[in-house]
C-alpha positions as CSV (number, residue, x, y, z in Angstrom):
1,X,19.1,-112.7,-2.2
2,X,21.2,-116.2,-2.9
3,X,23.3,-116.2,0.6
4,X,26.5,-118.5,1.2
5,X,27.2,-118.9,4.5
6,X,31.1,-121.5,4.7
7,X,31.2,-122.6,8.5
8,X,27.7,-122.6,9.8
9,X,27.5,-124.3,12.3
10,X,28.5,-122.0,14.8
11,X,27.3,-119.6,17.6
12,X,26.8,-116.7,15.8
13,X,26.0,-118.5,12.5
14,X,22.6,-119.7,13.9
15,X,21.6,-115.6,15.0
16,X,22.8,-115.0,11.1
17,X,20.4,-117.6,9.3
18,X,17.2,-117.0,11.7
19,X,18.0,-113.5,10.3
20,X,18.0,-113.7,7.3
21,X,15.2,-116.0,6.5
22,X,13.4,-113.3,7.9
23,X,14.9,-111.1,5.1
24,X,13.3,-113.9,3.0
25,X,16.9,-114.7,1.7
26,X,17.8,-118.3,0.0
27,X,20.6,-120.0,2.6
28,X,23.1,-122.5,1.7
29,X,25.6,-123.9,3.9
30,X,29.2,-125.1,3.1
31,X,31.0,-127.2,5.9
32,X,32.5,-131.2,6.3
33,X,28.7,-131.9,7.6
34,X,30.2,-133.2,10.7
35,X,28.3,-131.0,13.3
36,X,24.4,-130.2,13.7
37,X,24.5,-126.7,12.0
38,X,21.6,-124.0,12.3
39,X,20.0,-125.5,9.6
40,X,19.3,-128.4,11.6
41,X,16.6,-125.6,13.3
42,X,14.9,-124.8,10.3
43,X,14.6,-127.9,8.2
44,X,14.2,-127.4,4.5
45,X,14.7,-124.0,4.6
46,X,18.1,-124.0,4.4
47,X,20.9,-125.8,1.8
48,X,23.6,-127.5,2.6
49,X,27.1,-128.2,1.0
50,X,29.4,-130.9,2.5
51,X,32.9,-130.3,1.8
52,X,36.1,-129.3,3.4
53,X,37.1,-126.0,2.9
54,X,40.7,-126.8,3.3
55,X,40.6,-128.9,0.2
56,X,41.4,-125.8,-1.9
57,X,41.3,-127.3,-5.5
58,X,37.4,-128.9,-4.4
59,X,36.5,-125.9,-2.7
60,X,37.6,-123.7,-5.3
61,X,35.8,-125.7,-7.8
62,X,32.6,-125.7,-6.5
63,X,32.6,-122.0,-5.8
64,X,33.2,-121.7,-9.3
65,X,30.2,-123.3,-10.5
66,X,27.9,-121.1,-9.0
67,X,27.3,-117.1,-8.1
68,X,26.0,-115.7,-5.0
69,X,25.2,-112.5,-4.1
70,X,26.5,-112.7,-0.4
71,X,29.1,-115.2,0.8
72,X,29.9,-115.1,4.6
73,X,32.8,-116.4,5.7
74,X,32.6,-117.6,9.5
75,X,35.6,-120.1,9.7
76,X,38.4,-118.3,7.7
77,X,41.4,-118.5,10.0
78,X,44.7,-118.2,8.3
79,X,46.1,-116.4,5.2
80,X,45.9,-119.7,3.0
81,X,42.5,-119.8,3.3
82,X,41.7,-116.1,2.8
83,X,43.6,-116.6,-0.2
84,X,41.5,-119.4,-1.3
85,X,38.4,-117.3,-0.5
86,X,39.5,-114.4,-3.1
87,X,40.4,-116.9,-5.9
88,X,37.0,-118.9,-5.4
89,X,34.6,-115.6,-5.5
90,X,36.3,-112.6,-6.9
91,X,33.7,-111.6,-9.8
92,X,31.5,-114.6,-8.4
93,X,30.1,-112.6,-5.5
94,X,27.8,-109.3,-5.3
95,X,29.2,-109.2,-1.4
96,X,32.2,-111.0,0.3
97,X,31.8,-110.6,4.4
98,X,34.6,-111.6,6.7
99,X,33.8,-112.7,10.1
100,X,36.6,-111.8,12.2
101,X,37.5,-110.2,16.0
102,X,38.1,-107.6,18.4
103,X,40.9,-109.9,19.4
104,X,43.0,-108.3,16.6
105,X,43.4,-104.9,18.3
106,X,45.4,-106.6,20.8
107,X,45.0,-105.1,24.9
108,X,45.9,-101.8,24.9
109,X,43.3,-98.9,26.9
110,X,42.2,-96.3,24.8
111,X,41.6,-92.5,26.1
112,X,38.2,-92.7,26.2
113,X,37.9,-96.3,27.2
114,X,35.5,-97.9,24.5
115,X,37.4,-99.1,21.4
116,X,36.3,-98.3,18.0
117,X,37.5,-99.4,14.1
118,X,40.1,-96.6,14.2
119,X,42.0,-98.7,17.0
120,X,45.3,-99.7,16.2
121,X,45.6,-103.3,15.9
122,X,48.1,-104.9,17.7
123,X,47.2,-108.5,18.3
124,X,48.7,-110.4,21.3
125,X,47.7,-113.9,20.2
126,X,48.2,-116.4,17.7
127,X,44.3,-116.5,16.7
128,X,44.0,-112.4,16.5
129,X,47.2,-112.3,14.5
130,X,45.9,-114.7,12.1
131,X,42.6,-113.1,11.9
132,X,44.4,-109.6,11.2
133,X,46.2,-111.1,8.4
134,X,42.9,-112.3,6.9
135,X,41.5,-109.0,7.1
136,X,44.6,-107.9,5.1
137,X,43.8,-110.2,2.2
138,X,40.2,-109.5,2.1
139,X,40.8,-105.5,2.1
140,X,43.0,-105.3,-0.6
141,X,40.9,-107.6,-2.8
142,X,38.4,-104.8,-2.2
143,X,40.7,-102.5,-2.7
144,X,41.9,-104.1,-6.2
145,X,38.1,-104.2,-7.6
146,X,38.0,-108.2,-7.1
147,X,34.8,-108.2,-4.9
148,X,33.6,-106.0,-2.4
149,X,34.3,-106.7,1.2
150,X,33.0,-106.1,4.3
151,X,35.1,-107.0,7.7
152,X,33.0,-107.9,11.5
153,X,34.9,-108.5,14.4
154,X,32.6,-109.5,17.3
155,X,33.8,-109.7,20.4
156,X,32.6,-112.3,23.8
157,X,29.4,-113.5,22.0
158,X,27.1,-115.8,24.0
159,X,23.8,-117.8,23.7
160,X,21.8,-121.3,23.7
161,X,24.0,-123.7,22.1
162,X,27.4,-122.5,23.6
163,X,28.2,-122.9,27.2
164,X,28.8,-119.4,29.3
165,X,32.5,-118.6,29.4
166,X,33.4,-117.2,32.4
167,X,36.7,-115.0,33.1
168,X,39.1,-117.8,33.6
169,X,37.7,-120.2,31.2
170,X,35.8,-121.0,27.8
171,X,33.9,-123.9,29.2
172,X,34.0,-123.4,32.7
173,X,32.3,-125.5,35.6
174,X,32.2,-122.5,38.2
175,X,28.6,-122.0,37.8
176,X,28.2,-125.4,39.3
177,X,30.3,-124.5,41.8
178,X,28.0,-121.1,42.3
179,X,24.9,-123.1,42.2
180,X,26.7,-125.8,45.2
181,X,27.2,-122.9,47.1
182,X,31.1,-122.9,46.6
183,X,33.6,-119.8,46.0
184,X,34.8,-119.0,42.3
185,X,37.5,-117.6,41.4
186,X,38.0,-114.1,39.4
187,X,41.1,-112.4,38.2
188,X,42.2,-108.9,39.7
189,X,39.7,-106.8,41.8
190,X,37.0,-108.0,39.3
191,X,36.8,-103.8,37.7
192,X,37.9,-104.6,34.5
193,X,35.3,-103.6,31.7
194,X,33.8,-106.4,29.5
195,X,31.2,-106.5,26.8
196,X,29.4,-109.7,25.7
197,X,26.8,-109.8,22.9
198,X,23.9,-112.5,22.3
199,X,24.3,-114.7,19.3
200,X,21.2,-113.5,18.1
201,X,21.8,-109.5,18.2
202,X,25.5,-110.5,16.8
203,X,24.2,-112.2,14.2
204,X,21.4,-109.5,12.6
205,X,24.3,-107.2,12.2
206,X,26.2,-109.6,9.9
207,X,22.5,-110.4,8.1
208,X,21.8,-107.0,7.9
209,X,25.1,-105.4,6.6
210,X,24.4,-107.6,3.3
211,X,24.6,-106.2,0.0
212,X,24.6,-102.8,1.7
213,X,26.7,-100.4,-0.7
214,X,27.3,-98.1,2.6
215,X,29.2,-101.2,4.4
216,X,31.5,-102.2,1.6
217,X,35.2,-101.7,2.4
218,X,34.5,-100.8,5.8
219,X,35.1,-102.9,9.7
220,X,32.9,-103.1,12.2
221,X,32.7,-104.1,16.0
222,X,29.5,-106.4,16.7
223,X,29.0,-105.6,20.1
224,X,26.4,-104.7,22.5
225,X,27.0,-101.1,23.9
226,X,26.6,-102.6,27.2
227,X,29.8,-101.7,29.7
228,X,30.2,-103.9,32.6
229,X,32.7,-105.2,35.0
230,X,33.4,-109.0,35.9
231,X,31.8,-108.3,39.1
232,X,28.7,-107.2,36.9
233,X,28.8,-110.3,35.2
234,X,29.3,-113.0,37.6
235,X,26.6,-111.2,39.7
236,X,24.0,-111.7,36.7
237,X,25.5,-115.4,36.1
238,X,24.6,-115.9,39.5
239,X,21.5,-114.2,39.6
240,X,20.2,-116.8,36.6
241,X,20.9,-119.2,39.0
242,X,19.4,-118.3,41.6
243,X,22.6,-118.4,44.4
244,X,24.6,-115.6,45.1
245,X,28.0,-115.9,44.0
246,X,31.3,-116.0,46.8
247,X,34.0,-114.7,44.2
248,X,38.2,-114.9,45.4
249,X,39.8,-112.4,43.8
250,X,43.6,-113.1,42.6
251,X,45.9,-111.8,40.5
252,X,45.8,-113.0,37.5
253,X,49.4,-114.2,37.0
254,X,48.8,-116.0,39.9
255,X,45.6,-117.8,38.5
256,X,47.6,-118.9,35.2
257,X,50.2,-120.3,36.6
258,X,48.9,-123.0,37.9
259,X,47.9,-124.3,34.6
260,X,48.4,-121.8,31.4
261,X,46.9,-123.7,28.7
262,X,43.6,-124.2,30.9
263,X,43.7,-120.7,31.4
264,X,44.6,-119.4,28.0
265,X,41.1,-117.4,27.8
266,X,42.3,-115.5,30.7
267,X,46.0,-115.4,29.5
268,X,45.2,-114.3,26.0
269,X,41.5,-112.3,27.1
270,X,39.8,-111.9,29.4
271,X,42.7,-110.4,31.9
272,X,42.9,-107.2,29.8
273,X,40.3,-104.6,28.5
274,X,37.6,-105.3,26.7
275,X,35.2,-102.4,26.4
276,X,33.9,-101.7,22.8
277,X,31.7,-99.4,21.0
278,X,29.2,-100.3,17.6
279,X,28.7,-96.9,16.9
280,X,29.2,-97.1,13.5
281,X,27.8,-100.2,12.9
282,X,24.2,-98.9,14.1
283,X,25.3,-95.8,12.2
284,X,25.5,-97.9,8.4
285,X,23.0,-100.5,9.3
286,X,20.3,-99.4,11.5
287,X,18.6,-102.8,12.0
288,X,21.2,-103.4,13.9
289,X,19.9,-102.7,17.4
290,X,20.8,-105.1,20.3
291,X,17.8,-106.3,22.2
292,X,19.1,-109.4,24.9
293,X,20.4,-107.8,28.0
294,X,23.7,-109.8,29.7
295,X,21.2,-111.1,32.5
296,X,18.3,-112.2,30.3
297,X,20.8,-113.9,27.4
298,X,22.8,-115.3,30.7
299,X,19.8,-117.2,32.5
300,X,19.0,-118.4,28.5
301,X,22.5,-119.2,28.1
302,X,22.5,-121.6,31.3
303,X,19.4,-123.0,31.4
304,X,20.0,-124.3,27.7
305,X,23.5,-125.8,29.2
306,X,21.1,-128.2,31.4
307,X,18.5,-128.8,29.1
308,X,21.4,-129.9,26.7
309,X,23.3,-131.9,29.5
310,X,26.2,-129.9,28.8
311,X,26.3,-128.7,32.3
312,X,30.2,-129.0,33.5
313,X,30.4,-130.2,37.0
314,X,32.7,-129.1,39.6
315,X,33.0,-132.4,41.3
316,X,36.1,-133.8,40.5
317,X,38.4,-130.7,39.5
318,X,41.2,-131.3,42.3
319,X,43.1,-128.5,40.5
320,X,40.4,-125.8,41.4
321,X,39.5,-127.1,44.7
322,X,43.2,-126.4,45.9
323,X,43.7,-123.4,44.2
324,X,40.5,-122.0,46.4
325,X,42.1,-123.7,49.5
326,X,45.4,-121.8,48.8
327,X,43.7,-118.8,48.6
328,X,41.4,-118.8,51.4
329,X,44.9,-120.3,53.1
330,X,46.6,-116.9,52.1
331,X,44.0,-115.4,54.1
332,X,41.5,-114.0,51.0
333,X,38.0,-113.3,51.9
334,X,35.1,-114.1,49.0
335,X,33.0,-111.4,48.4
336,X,29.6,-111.9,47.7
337,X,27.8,-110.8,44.3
């Protein structure tokens, strides 16, 4: 199986290749060759292409002059480039897969709590709306015979080589304020439902669902079916590192005000519901079956952060410090985790 993977040199890309050089599948790469990419783990075992995708008339060229059986796409972001995709493989490709979000069903609570592919989608930001369109482009290429398609949409996905988002921030320094013994901060009452999923369970889901027939024209949620709250989380955080964890909770309008582009995971995320179900993923490809646990894939998650001295410190963040001194000025208690 002749797999093309354009991006690769992400998160969930490196869960994807380990994957599916176990499937004994032949890897190449496509990306501007500006970042280490998962290949840079296996060595030889994997192909690379350096271009830029955005160069459509290169891209579209070199696409041309060869077939794969599988491409996945882990970088598509706008209708332009989905575009691209469809005239550079339709005919060239046994399997087209789309890597795209849970961000595009927007924040809506369902009945029964956990979202599933039958979700309307009603994207709230920028990056779900463009992913949505995407989709849109993809499907009815499908639908028109060009190349079957397959659309994933995982949702938080974690692991070594990424720091640990936490719910105010992608990149955030509050687990060096946990491990200093200081408050954090949380939005709400900390009982909103989350789901995060390691790179590596992520990943065998998007290795596994290639060039299977029973996963062409379908979507599918690449989650762990692992319910928690923020509480939950930032108590496991905390537990990796050994100190338990003195959380402020405040609203979270309150929270982005102070700075909304800092904040955008929260103002865009994390401050709604994000509870989701891979039911039918496990149902069409049973290989997918999520082994990492939050609290094992957190401690793994933060101890490659120091190992990689990407470990953000809390030091000098004046903006945090006050907003934890307001707070405990306002007469909030922390709660302990």
């Amino acid at each position: 199986m002749r797999v093309l993977i354009i991006g690769g040199t992400g998160l969930i890309s490196t869960g994807i290749v380990r994957h599916l050089l176990q499937r004994k599948a032949q890897v190449t790469m496509l990306n501007r060759g500006r970042r280490v990419s998962a290949s840079a783990e296996m060595p030889g075992r994997v192909e690379q292409i350096t271009l830029d995708r955005n160069d459509f008339d290169a891209f579209e060229r070199v696409c041309s002059e060869k077939t794969f059986d599988v491409v996945i796409d882990m970088i598509c972001y706008n209708p332009p480039q989905a575009e691209s995709d469809v005239r550079a493989f339709s005919g060239r490709c046994g399997h087209f897969i789309f890597c795209s979000t849970v961000c595009t069903y927007g924040v809506k609570v369902p009945p029964n709590v956990l979202i599933d592919e039958s979700f309307p989608q009603e994207p709230i930001s920028e990056y779900g709306r463009n992913k949505l369109a995407c989709e849109r482009i993809f499907l009815r290429a499908h639908e028109q015979g060009l190349m079957p398609v397959t659309i994933i949409r995982p949702s938080h996905t974690y692991g070594p080589g990424s720091p640990l988002i936490d719910n105010l921030q992608s990149d955030p320094n509050s687990w060096d304020r946990i491990e200093r013994g200081l408050p954090v901060l949380c939005a709400g009452d900390g009982l909103g439902l989350w789901v995060s999923t390691h790179r590596d369970d992520c990943g065998k889901l998007l290795a596994y669902a290639a060039l299977n027939p029973g996963t062409f024209g379908q979507s599918y949620n690449a989650t762990r079916d692992e319910v928690f709250t923020w509480r939950d989380y930032l108590r496991d955080a905390a537990a990796a590192i050994g100190r338990p964890a003195q959380v402020l909770f405040m609203p979270a309008s309150w929270i982005i005000a102070h700075d909304p582009k800092r904040f955008t995971l929260l103002r865009e995320i994390t401050q709604f519901h994000g509870a989701y179900t891979s039911s039918r993923a496990r149902r069409d490809v049973p290989k997918f079956r999520c082994q990492i646990d939050f609290a094992s894939g957190a401690r793994q998650t933060l101890e490659d952060q120091k190992r990689r001295n990407a470990w953000r410190s809390s030091r000098e963040d004046a903006l945090y410090d006050s907003m934890v001194a307001r707070a405990q000025a306002a007469g909030v208690e922390p709660v302990v985790l």
